[in-house]
One Martini backbone bead per residue (centre of mass of N, CA, C, O) as a GRO file, in nm:
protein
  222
    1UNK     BB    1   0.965   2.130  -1.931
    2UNK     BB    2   0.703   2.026  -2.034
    3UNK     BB    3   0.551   1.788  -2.216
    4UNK     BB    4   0.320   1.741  -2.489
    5UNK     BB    5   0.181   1.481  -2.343
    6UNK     BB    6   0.022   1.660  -2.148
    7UNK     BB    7  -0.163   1.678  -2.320
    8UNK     BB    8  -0.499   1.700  -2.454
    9UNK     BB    9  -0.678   1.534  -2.685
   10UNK     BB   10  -0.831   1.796  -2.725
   11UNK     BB   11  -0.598   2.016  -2.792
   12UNK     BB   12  -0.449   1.853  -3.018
   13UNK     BB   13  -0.648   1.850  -3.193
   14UNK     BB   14  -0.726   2.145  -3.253
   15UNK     BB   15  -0.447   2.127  -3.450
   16UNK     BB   16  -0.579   1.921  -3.643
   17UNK     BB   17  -0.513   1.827  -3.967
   18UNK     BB   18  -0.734   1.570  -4.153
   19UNK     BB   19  -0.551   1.390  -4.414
   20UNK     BB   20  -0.639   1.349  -4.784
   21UNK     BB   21  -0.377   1.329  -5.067
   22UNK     BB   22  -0.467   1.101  -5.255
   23UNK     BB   23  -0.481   1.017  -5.580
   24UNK     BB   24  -0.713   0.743  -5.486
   25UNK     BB   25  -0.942   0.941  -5.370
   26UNK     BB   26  -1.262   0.940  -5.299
   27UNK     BB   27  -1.596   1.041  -5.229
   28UNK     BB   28  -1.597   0.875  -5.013
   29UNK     BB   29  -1.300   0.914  -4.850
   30UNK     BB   30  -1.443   1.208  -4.778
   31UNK     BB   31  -1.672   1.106  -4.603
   32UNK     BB   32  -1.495   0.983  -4.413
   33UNK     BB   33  -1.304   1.182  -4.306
   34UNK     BB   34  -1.544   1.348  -4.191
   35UNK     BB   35  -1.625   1.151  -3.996
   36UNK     BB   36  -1.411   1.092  -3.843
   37UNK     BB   37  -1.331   1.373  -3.743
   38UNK     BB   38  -1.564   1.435  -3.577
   39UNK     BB   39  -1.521   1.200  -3.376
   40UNK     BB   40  -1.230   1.322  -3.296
   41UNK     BB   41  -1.199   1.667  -3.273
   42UNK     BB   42  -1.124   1.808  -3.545
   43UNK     BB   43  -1.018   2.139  -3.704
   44UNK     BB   44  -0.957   1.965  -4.002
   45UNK     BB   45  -0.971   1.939  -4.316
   46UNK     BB   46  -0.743   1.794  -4.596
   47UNK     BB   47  -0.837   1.803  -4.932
   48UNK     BB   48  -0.828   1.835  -5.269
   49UNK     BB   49  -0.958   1.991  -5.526
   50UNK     BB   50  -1.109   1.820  -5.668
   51UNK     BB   51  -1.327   1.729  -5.400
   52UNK     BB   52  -1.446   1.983  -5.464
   53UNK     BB   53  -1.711   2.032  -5.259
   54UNK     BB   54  -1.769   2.003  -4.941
   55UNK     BB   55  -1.957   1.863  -4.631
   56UNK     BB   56  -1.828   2.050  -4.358
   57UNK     BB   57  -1.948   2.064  -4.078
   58UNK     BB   58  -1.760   2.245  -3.818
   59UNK     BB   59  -1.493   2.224  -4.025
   60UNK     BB   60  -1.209   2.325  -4.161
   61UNK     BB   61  -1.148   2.357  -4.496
   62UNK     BB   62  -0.860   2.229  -4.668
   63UNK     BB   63  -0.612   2.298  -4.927
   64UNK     BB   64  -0.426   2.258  -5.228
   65UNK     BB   65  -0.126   2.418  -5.385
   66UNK     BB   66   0.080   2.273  -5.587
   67UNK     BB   67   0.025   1.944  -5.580
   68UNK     BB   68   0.392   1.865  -5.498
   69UNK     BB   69   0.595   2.011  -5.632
   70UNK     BB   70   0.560   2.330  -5.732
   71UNK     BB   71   0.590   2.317  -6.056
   72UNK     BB   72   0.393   2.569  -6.116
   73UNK     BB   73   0.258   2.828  -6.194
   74UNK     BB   74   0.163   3.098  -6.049
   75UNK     BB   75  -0.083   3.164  -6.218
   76UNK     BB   76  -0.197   2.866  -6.112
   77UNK     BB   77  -0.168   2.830  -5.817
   78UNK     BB   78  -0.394   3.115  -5.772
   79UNK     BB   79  -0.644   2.988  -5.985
   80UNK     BB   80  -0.671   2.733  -5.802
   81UNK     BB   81  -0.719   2.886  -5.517
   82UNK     BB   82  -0.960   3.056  -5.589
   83UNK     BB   83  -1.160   2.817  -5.691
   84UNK     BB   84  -1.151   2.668  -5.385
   85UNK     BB   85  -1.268   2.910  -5.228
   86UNK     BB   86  -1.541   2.907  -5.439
   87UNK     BB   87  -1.581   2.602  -5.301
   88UNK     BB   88  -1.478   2.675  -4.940
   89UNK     BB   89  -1.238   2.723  -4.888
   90UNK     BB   90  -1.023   2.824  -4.611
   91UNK     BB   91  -0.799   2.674  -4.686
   92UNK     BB   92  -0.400   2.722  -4.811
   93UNK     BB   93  -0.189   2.543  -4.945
   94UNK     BB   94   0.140   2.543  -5.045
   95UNK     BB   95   0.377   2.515  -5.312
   96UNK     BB   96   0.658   2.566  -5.397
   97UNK     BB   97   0.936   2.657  -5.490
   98UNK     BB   98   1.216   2.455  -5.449
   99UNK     BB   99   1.435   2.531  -5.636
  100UNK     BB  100   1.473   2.847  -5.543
  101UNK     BB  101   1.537   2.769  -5.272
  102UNK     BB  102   1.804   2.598  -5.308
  103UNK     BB  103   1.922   2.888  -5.455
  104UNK     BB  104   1.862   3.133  -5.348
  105UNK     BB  105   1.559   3.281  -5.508
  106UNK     BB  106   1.348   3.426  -5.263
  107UNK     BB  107   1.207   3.629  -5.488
  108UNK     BB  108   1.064   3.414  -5.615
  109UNK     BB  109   0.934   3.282  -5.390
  110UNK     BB  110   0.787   3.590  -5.297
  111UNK     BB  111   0.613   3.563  -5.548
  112UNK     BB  112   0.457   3.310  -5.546
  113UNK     BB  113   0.310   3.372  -5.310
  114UNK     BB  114   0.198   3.673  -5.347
  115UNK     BB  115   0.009   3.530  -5.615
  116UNK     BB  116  -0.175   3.375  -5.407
  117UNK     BB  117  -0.256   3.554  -5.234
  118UNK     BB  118  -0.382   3.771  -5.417
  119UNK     BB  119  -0.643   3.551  -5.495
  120UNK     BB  120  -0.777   3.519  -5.261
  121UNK     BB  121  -0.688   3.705  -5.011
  122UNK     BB  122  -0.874   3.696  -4.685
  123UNK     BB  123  -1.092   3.445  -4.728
  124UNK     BB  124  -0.807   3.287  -4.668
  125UNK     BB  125  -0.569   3.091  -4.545
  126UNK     BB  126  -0.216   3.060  -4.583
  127UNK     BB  127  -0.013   2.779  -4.639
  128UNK     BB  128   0.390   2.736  -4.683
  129UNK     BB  129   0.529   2.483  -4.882
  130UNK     BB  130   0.898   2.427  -4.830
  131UNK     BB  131   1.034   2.137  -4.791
  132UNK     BB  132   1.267   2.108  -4.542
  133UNK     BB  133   1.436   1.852  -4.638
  134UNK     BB  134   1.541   1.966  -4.905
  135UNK     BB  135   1.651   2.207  -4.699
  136UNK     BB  136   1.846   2.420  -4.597
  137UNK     BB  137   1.898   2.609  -4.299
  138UNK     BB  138   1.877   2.885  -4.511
  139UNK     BB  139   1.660   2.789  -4.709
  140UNK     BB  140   1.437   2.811  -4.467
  141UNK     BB  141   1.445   3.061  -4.364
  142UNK     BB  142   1.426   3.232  -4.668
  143UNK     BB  143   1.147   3.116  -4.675
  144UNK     BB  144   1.029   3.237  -4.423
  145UNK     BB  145   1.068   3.493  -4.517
  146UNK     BB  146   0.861   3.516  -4.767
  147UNK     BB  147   0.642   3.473  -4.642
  148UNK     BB  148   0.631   3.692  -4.426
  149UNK     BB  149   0.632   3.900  -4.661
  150UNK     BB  150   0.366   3.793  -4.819
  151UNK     BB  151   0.145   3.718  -4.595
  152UNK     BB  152   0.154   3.445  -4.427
  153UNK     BB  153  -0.036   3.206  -4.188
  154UNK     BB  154   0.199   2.992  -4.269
  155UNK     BB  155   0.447   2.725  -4.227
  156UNK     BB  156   0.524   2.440  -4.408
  157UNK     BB  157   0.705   2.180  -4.413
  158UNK     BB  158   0.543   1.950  -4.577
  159UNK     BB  159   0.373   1.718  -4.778
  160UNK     BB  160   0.466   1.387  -4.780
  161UNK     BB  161   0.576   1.283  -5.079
  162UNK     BB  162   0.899   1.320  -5.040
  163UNK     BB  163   1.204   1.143  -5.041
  164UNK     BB  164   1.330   1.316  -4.768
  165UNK     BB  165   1.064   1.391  -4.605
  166UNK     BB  166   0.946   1.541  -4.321
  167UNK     BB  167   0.888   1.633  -4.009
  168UNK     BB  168   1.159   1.818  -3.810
  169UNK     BB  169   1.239   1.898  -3.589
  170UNK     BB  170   1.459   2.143  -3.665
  171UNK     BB  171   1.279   2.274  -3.876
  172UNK     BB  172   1.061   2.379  -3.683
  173UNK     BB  173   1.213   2.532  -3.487
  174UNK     BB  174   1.355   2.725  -3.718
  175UNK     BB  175   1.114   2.832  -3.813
  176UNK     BB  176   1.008   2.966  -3.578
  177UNK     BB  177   1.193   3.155  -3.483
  178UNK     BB  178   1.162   3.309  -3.807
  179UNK     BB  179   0.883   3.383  -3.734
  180UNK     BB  180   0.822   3.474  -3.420
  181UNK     BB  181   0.458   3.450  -3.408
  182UNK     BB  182   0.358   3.562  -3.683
  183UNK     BB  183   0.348   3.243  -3.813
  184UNK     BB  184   0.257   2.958  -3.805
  185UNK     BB  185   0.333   2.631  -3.763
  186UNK     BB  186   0.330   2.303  -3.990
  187UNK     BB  187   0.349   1.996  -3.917
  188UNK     BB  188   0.413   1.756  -4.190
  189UNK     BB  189   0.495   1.437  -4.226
  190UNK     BB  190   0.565   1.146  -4.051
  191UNK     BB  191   0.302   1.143  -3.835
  192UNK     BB  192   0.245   0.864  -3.589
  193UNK     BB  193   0.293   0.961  -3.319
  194UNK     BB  194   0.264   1.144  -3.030
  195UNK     BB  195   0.603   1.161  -2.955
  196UNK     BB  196   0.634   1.319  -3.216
  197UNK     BB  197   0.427   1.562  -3.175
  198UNK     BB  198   0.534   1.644  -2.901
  199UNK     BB  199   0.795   1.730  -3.019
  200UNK     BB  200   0.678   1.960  -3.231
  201UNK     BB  201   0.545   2.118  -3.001
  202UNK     BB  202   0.795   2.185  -2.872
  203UNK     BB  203   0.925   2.314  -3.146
  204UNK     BB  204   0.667   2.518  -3.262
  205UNK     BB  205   0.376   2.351  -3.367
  206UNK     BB  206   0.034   2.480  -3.406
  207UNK     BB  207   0.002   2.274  -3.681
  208UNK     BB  208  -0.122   1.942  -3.784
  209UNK     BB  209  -0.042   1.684  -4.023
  210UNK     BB  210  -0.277   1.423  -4.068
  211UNK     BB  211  -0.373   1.038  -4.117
  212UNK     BB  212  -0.274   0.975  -3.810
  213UNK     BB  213  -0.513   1.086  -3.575
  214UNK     BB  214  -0.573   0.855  -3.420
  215UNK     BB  215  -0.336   0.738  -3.302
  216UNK     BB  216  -0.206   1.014  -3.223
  217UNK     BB  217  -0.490   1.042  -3.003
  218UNK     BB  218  -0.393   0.793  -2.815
  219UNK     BB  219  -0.145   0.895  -2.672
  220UNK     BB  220  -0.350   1.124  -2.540
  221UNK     BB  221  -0.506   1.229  -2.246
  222UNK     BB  222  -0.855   1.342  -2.149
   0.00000   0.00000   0.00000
């Protein structure tokens, strides 16, 4: 099976949330990040919900919730999530109980996502952000079967902040299988190069969360 490295520079892009989700981000590098977008031609930014609402005709705007820890109350990433949507979001990135998933209360984990996609309803699509570095093989299941049970439209590995680190081939491969098709996966999290990129794109990656995408789409030719 050829590589992934053989994708089009732009069929790449319009995989790619450009995103900055830094603490110390302000209203120009939001501005800066939406002009980069656009020149790049990718498919999305993902910013901060603080950050909201923000002017980017042409691409889909994307924030997060409950993030970076996931400790937030499920009716809180909720609130948080409605507001952001009513700001513009058309994504929301949520993040997880990861401490639910580590001990295998995966009820736990789909009350907290469901109340989440309660919130928004159908008016943006929802991925679920369950820290696969920090997670076994079981608990990586056990949480993408919750998003989809859930009704989540992506599962995503990780925020890019935990110290277990971002994503691998191996936990995006497992997403897929898990999820079979019927939900996207997102890689993000320490993808800084092209061949980075496209061993995740063919381990079943449908959408990348990158800071370097203009580096990682130097990698792709046409």
């Amino acid at each position: 099976m050829a590589s992934s490295l053989s994708l089009t520079r732009s069929e790449v892009a319009a995989m790619i949330d450009h995103t900055l989700l830094a603490p110390e981000a302000t209203a120009a590098d939001v501005a800066s990040l939406i002009e980069d977008a656009r020149a790049l031609g990718v498919l999305a930014i993902c910013v901060s919900p603080a950050m909201l609402p923000v002017r980017a005709s042409g691409l889909v705007v994307a924030t997060v919730t409950g993030f970076p820890s996931g400790k937030h109350h499920s009716l809180v990433k909720g609130a948080e999530a409605r507001l952001a949507v009513e700001q513009g979001a058309a994504e929301v990135d949520m993040v997880i109980d990861v401490g639910a998933a580590v001990t295998g209360d995966y009820n736990a984990v789909l009350s907290d996502i469901v109340t989440v996609r309660e919130a928004i309803g159908d008016r943006a699509a929802l991925k679920v952000i369950i820290e696969s570095a920090a997670l076994s093989d079981e608990a990586i299941v056990g949480a993408c079967r919750a998003a989809r049970t859930a009704g989540a439209d992506f599962v995503k590995t990780s925020t890019g902040f935990h110290p277990a680190g971002g994503a691998s081939v191996h936990a995006v491969r497992l997403m897929a299988e898990t999820v079979g098709g019927r939900l996207g996966v997102k890689a993000s999290g320490g993808i800084r190069t092209a061949e980075a990129a496209a061993a995740l794109i063919d381990a079943g990656a449908t959408r990348l969360g990158l800071s370097k995408s203009r580096e990682v789409l130097d990698g792709f030719g046409g």
